[in-house]
C-alpha positions in Angstrom: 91.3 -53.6 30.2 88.1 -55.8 30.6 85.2 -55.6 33.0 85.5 -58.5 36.0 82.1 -59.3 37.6 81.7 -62.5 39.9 78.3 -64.2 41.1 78.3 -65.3 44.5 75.3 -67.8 45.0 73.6 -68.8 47.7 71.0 -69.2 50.1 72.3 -66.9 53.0 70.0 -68.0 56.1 71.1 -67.0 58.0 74.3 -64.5 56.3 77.5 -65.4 58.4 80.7 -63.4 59.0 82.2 -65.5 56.6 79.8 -64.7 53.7 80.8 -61.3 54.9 84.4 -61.8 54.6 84.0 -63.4 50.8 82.3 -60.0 49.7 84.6 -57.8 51.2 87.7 -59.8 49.5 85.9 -59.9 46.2 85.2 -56.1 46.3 89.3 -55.7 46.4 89.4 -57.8 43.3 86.0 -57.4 40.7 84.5 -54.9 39.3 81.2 -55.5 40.2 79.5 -58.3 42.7 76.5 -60.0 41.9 74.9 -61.5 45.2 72.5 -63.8 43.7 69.8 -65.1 46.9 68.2 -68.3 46.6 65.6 -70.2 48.7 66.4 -73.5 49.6 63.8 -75.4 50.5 65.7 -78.6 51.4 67.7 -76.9 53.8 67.0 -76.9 57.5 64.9 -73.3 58.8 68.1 -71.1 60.3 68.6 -71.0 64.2 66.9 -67.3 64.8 63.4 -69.3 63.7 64.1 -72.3 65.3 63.9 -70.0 68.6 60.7 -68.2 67.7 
């Protein structure tokens, strides 16, 4: 039997219900989940600091 692990990528800013969602579906399916967080600099500032 071999070992699944998936990487799911990404900047998260803000994390969403659907980011959420893909987790929660993977855990049913790998072993192990790496959530790898990046920083996008090109990408707009999320909503909650657009408030501040």
């Amino acid at each position: 039997m071999s070992y699944e692990k998936a990487v799911f990528p990404g900047s998260f800013d803000p994390i969403t219900i659907g980011h959420l969602d893909i987790v929660k579906r993977g855990i049913k399916i790998f072993d192990e989940i790496i959530i790898a967080i990046g920083d996008n600099t090109d990408k707009n500032i999320c909503s909650q600091k657009k408030k501040e």
